[in-house]
C-alpha positions as CSV (number, residue, x, y, z in Angstrom):
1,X,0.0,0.0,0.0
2,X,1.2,3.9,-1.2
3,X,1.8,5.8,2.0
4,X,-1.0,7.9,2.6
5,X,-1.0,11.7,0.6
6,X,-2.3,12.9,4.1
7,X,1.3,12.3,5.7
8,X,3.8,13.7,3.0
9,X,4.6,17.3,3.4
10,X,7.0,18.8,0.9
11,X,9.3,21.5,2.5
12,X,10.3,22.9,-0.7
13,X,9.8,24.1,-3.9
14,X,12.4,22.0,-5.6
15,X,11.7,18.7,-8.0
16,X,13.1,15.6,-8.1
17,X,16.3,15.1,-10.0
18,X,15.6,11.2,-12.1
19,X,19.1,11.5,-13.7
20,X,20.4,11.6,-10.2
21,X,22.4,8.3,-8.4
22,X,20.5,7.5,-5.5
23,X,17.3,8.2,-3.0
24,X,18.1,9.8,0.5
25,X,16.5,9.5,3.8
26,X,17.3,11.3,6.4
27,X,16.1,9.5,9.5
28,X,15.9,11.7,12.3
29,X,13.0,10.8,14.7
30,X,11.9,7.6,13.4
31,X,15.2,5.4,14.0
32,X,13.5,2.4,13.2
33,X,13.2,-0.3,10.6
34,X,9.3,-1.5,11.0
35,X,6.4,0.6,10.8
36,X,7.9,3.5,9.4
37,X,5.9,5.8,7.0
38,X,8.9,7.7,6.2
39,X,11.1,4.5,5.2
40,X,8.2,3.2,3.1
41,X,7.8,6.5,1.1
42,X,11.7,6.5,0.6
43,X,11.3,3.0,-0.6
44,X,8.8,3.8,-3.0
45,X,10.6,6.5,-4.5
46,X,13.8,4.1,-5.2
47,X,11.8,1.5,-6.8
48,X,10.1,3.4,-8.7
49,X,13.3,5.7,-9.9
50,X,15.4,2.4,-10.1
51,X,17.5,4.0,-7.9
52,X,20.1,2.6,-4.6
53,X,18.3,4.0,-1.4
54,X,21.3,5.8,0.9
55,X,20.0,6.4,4.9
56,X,21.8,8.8,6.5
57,X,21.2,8.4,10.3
58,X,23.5,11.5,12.1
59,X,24.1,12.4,15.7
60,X,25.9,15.6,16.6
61,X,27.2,17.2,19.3
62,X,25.2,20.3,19.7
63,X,21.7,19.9,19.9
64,X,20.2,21.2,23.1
65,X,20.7,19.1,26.3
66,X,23.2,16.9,24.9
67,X,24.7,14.5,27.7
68,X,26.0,10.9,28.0
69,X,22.3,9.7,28.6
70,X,20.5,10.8,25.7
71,X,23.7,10.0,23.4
72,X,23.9,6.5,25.0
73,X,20.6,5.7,24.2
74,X,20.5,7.2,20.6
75,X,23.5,5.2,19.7
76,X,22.4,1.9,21.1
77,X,19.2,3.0,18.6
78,X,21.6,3.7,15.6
79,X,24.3,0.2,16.4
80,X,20.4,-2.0,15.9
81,X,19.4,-0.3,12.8
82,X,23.2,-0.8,11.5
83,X,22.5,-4.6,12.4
84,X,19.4,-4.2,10.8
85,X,20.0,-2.5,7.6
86,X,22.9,-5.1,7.0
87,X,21.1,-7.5,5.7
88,X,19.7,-5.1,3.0
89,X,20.3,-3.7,0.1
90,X,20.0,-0.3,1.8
91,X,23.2,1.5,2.6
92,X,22.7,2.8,6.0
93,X,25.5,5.7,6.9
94,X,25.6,6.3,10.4
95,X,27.4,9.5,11.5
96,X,28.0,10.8,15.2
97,X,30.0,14.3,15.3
98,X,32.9,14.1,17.1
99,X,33.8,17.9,17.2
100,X,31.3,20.4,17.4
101,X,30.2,21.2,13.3
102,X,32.5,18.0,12.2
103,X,28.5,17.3,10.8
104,X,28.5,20.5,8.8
105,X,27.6,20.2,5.0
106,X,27.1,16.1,5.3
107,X,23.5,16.8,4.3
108,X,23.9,18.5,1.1
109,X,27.0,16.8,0.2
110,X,24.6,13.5,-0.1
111,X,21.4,15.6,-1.4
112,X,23.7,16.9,-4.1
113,X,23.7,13.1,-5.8
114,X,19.8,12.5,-4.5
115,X,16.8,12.4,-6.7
116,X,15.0,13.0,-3.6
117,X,15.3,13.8,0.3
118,X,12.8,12.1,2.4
119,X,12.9,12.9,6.6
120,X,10.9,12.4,9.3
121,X,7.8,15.2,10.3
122,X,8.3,15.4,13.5
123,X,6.7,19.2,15.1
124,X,8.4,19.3,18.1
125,X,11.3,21.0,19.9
126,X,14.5,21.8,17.7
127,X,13.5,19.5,14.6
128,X,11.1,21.3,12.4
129,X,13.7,24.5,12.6
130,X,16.4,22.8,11.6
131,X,14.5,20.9,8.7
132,X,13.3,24.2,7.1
133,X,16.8,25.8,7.2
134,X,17.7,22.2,5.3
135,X,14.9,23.0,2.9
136,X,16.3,26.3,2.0
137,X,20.1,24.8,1.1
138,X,18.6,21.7,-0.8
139,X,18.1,22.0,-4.6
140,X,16.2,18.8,-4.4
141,X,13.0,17.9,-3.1
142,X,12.6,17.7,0.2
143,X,9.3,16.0,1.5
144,X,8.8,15.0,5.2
145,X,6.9,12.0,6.3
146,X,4.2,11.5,9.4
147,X,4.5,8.5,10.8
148,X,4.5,9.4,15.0
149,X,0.5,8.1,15.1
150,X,-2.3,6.2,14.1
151,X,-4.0,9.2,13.2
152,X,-2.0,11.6,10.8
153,X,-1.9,15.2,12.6
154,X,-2.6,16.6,9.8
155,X,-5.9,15.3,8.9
156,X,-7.6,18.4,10.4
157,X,-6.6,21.7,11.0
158,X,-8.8,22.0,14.1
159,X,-6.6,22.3,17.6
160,X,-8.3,20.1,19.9
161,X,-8.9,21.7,23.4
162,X,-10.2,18.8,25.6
163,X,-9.6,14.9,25.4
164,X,-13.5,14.0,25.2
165,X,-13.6,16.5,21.7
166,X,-10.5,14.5,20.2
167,X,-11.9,11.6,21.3
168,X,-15.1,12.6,19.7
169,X,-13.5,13.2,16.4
170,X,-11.4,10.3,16.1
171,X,-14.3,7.8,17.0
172,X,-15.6,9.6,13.2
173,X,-12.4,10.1,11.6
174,X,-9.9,7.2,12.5
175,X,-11.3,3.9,10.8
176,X,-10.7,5.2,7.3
177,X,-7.1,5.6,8.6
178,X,-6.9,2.3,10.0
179,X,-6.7,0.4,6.9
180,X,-3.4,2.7,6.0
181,X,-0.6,1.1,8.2
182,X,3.1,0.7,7.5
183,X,5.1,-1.9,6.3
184,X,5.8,-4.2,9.4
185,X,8.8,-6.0,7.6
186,X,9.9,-2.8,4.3
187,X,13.8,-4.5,4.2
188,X,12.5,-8.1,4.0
189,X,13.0,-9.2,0.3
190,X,13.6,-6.0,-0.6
191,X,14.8,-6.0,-4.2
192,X,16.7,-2.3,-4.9
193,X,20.3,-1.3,-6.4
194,X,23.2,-1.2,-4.2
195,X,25.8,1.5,-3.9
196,X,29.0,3.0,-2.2
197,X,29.8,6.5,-1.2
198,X,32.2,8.1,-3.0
199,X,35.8,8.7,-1.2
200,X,35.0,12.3,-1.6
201,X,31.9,11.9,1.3
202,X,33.4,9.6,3.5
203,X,36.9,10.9,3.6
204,X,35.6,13.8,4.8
205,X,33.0,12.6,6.9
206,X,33.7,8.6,8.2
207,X,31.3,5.9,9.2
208,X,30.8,6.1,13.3
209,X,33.4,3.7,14.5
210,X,32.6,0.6,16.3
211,X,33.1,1.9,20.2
212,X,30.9,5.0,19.6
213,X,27.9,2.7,18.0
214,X,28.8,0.8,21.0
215,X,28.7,3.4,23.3
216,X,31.7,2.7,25.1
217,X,31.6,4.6,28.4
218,X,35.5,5.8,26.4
219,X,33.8,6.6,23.7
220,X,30.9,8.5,25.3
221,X,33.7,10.5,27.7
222,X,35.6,11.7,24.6
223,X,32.5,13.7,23.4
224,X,31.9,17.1,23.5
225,X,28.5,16.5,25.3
226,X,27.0,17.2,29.2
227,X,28.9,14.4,31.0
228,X,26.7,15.4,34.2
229,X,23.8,13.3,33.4
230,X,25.0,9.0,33.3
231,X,23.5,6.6,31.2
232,X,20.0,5.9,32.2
233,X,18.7,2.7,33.6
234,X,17.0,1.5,30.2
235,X,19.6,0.8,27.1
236,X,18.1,2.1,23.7
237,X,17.1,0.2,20.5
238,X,14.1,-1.6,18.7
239,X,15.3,-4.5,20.1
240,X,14.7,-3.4,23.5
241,X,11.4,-2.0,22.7
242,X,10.2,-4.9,21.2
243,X,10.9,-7.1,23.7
244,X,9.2,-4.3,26.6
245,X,5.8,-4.6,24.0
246,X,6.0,-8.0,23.8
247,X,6.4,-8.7,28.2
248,X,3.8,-5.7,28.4
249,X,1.2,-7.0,25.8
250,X,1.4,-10.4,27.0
251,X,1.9,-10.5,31.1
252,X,0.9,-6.9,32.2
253,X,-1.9,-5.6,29.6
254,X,-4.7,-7.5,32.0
255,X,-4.6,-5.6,35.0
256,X,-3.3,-2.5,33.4
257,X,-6.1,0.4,34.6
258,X,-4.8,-0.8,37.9
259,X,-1.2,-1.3,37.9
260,X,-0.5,1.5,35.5
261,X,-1.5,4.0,38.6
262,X,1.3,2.0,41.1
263,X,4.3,3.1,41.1
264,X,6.3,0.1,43.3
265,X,4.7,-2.4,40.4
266,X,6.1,-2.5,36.9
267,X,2.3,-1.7,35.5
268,X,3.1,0.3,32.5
269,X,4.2,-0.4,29.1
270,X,7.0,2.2,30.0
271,X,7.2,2.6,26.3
272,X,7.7,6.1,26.2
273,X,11.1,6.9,25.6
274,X,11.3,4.2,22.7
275,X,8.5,6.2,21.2
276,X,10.4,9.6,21.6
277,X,13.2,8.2,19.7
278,X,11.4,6.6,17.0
279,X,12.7,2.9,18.2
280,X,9.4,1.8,18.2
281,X,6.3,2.8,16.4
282,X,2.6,3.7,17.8
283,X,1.4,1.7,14.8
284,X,3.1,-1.8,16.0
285,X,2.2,-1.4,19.7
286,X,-1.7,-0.6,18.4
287,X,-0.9,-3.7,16.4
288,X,0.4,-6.1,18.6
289,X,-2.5,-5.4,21.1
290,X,-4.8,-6.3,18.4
291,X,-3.4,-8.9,17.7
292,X,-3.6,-9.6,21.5
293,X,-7.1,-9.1,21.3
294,X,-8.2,-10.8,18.2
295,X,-9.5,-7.9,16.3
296,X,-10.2,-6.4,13.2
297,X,-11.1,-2.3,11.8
298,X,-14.2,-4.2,10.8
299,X,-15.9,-4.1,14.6
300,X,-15.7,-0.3,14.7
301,X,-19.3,1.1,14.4
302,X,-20.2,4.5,14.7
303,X,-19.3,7.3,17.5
304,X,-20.7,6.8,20.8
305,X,-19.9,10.8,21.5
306,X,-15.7,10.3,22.8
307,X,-17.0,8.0,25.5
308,X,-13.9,6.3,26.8
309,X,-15.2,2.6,27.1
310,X,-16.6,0.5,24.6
311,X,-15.8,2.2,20.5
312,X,-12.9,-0.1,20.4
313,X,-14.7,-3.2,21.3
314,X,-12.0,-4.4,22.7
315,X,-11.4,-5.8,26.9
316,X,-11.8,-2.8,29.1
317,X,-8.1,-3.2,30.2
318,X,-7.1,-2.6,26.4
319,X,-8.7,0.2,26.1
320,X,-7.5,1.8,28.8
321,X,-4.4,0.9,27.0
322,X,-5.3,2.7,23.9
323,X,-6.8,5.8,24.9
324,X,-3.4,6.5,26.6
325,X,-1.4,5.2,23.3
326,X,-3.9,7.0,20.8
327,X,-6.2,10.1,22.4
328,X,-3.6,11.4,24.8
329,X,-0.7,10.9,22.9
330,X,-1.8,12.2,19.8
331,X,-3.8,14.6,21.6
332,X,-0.5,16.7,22.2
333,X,0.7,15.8,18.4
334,X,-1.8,17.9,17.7
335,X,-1.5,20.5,19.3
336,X,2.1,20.5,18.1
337,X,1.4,20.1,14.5
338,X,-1.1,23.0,14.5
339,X,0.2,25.6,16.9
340,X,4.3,24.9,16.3
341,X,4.9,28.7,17.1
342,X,3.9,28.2,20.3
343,X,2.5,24.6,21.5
344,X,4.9,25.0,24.8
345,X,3.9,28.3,26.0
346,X,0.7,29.3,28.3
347,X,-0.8,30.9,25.5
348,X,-2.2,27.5,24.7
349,X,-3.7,27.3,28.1
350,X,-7.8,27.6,28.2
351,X,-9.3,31.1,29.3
352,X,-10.4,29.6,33.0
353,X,-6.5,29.0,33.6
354,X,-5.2,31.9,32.2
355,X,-7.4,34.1,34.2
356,X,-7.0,32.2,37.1
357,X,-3.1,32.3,37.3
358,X,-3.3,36.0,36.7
359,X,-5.9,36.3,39.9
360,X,-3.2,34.6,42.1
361,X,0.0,35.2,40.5
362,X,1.1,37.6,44.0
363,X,-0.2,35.1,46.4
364,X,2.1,34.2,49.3
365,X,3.6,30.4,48.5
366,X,4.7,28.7,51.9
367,X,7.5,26.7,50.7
368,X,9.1,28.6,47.5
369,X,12.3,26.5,46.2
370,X,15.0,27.4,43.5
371,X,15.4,25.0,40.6
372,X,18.7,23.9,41.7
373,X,16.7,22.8,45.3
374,X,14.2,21.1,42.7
375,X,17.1,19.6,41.0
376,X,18.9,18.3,43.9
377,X,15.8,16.9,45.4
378,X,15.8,19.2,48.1
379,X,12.5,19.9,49.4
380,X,10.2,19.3,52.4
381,X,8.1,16.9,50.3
382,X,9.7,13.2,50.5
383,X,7.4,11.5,47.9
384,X,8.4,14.8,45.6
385,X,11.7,14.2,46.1
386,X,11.5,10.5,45.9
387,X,9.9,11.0,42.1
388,X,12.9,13.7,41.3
389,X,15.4,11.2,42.3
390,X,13.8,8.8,40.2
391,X,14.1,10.6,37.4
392,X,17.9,11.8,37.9
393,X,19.0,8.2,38.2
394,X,17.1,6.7,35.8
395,X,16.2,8.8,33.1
396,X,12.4,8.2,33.2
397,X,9.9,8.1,36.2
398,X,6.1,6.7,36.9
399,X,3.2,8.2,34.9
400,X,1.4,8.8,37.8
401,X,3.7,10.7,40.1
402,X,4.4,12.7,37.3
403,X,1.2,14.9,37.5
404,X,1.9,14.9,41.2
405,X,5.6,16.3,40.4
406,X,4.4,19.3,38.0
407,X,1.9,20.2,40.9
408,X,4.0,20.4,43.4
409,X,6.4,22.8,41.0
410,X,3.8,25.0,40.2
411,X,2.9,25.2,44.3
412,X,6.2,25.8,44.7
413,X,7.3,28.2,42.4
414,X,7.5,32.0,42.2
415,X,4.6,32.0,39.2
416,X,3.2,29.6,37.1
417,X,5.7,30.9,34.0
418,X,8.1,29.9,36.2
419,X,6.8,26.3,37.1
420,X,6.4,25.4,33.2
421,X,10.1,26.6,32.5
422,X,11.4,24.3,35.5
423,X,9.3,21.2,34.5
424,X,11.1,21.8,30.8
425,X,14.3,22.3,31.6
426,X,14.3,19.3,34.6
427,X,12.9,17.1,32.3
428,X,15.2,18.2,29.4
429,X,17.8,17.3,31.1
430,X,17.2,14.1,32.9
431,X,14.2,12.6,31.1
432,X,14.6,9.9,28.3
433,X,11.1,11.1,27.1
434,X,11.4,14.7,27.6
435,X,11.4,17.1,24.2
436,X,8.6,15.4,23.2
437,X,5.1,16.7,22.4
438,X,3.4,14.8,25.2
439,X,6.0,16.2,27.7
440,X,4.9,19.7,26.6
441,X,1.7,18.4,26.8
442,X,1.8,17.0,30.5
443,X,3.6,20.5,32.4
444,X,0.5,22.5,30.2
445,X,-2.0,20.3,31.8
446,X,-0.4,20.9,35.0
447,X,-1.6,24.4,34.3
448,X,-5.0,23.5,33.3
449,X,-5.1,22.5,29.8
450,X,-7.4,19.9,28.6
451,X,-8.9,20.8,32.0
452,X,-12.1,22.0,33.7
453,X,-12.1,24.7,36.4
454,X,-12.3,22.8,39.5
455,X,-13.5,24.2,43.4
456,X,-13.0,25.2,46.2
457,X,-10.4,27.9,44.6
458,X,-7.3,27.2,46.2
459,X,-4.0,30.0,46.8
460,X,-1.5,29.7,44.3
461,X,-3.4,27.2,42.6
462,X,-6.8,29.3,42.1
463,X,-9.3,27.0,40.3
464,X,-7.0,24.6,38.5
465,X,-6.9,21.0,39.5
466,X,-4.9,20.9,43.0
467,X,-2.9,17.9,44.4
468,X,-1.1,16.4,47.7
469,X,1.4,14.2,48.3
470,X,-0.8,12.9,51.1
471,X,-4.1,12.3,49.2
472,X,-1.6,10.8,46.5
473,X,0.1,8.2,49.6
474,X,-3.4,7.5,50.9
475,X,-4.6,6.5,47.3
476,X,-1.5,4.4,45.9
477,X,1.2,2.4,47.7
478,X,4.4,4.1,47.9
479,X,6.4,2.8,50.9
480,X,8.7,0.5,49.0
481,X,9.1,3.4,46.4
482,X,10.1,6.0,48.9
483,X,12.7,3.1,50.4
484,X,14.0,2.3,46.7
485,X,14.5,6.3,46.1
486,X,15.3,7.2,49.0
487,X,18.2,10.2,49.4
């Protein structure tokens, strides 16, 4: 099947060059090899132009935040695809920058031989910037491909402002898109021409060598990178998150709408960061849970109005499942995709909250910390701190606590502009899934967004949803965590 017109975006003005030697794509969000949109439509252009198909999969230096953990993880991403690719006729060329602009002019030295540049639509933090400026120094066309959801983001230009509205829509909208999925195995039997760089590219600009695709802790120490933040707990690859899908579909799926909300059981699909990062796809966990639950598009009937339970007609623990995987996440692609100016920013926030951090912007806080306090986990709050800590050492942290740990910033915090800088640059910094449309989408509905106004108004908080650290103790079990992150 053709991908979809719906996700293909060209970013310039520029045709494609037949007479040229190969197809380029430029993977840079989706570092995968299944269920990839924007690998199928680079595909399809190289069998159709008869042409080799070149990847280019790069990792520099200095892109915001850069430290050993996200660099760790990203490379054991890249050294999987290299397996992967390996076995194909595709020439996969991974790069990692080794001097700050080592990188420089890589791009357009392979664009200059492509009939066509193919890269990943991805509408969130530094990505879409540095795409257009790519646009503008390509002669070649440059087309961008959607492939972060089941539903493309740009099949509307509406901005969604609650879940039950999206939900709403894409009980109409989705089943047409369900028939449109990505190839689960593109590389298998893949029949294309096969090619080498020229010495001209690769004396200038060399393979990654073996101990950086490794990401030898050598390696990772020689870089010009943050060497504050360690590797996290979880290593990096679609390897890895395949094998998390397949123990999550198959042992914790059941009794997910309970376990997902307790923090000392391992309820979650913890899939995030390998969605971040492209190492898995949102279409091959929505498959494999079907698959799971014996189902076809054909069961959909019409909207019941963006009720939660019972569209799918699938178990109630699946979905649970899926209106996590599918509304919320692609709630905040959305908003993303259709506001890009300013998706991150409390302009986005609904007229209640806006109004009512205004009303109590001066009111007195009792416990006001700095970030660095925040940081170090130095506050009055141990569950607060407990959830920080989690964070810093492993480089993601429990759904659940998560909205406590926003609320308890924006409590604690000179203004609410402040909080949602804090909750950025914290989770920036530490979080494997940070950067990321639903992260941006989780400190602004700290705020209120996707909210109600909710009573009794409340200092500092006014009327936006309020919580404790002791309601949130009486509610879910967190002795054992509070031992396991304990200072």
């Amino acid at each position: 099947m053709a991908v979809p017109s719906i996700r293909i975006r060209a970013l310039n003005d520029a045709s494609l060059e037949p007479s040229r030697r190969w197809v380029l794509y430029w993977m840079t969000s989706f570092r995968r090899t299944r269920f990839n949109f924007a690998l199928d439509r680079a595909i399809e252009h190289a069998k159709q132009l008869a042409k080799p198909l070149v990847v280019l999969e790069a990792l520099r230096v200095g892109y915001p935040d850069a430290n050993d953990r996200l660099h760790t993880f990203i490379l054991e991403g890249m050294a999987e695809n290299a397996r992967r690719f390996a076995n194909s006729p595709v020439l996969h060329f991974p790069y990692v920058e080794e001097v700050k602009g080592d990188g420089s002019g890589l791009l357009e030295a392979l664009a200059a031989q492509a009939c066509v540049v193919v890269g990943d639509d991805w509408p969130c933090y530094f990505v879409p910037r540095m795409q257009a400026a790519a646009a503008e120094r390509l002669d070649v066309r440059f087309e961008v491909v959607d492939s972060n959801g089941v539903w493309p983001m740009h099949a509307t230009d509406r901005v969604f402002t609650t879940a039950h509205s999206f939900r709403a829509h894409l009980q109409k909208t989705l089943p047409e898109h369900l028939h449109a999925m990505p190839n689960d195995a593109p590389l298998s039997r893949l029949d294309l021409p096969t090619v080498k760089l020229p010495s001209s590219i690769t004396s200038r600009w060399s393979r990654a060598a073996k101990d950086l695709l490794d990401a030898t802790p050598a390696a990772i120490a020689a870089l010009p990178i943050d060497h504050s933040v360690p590797r996290g707990k979880m290593r990096g690859g679609s390897h890895v998150a395949e094998a998390r899908l397949s123990l999550f579909v198959s042992k914790k799926l059941a009794d997910y709408p309970v376990a997902r909300n307790e923090p000392e059981e391992d309820g979650t699909s913890a899939l995030s960061p390998y969605l971040h990062f492209g190492h898995i796809s949102a279409h091959h966990v929505f498959a494999e849970v079907a698959k799971r639950e014996k189902w076809t598009p054909d069961v959909l009937g019409r909207s019941i109005g963006g009720s939660k339970e019972g569209w799918w007609k699938m178990s109630a623990a699946a979905e649970s499942f899926l209106d996590e995987l599918i509304t919320w996440r692609e709630l905040a692609f959305n908003m993303a995709a259709l506001r890009p100016d300013d998706y991150g920013s409390m302009a986005t926030l609904p007229a209640f909250a806006k109004a009512t951090h205004a009303k109590h912007a001066k009111d007195p806080r009792e416990h006001l910390y700095t970030l660095e306090q925040l940081e170090r986990s130095e506050t009055h709050d141990e569950l607060w701190n407990a959830t920080q800590r989690q964070m810093v050492r492993d480089g993601w942290f429990h759904n659940y606590l998560r909205m406590l740990w926003g609320k308890k910033i924006l409590e604690w915090s000179p203004s609410a502009k402040d909080a949602l800088e804090r909750m950025e640059r914290l989770m920036n910094k530490y979080s494997l899934d940070g950067r990321d449309p639903c992260s941006y989408s989780g400190y602004l509905w700290v705020l209120g967004r996707y909210d109600r106004a909710w009573g009794p108004e409340r200092p500092v908080f006014g009327s936006v949803r309020y919580m404790s650290s002791d309601n949130t103790a009486k509610k879910i079990s967190v002795k054992n965590f509070l031992r396991t992150y304990a200072r």
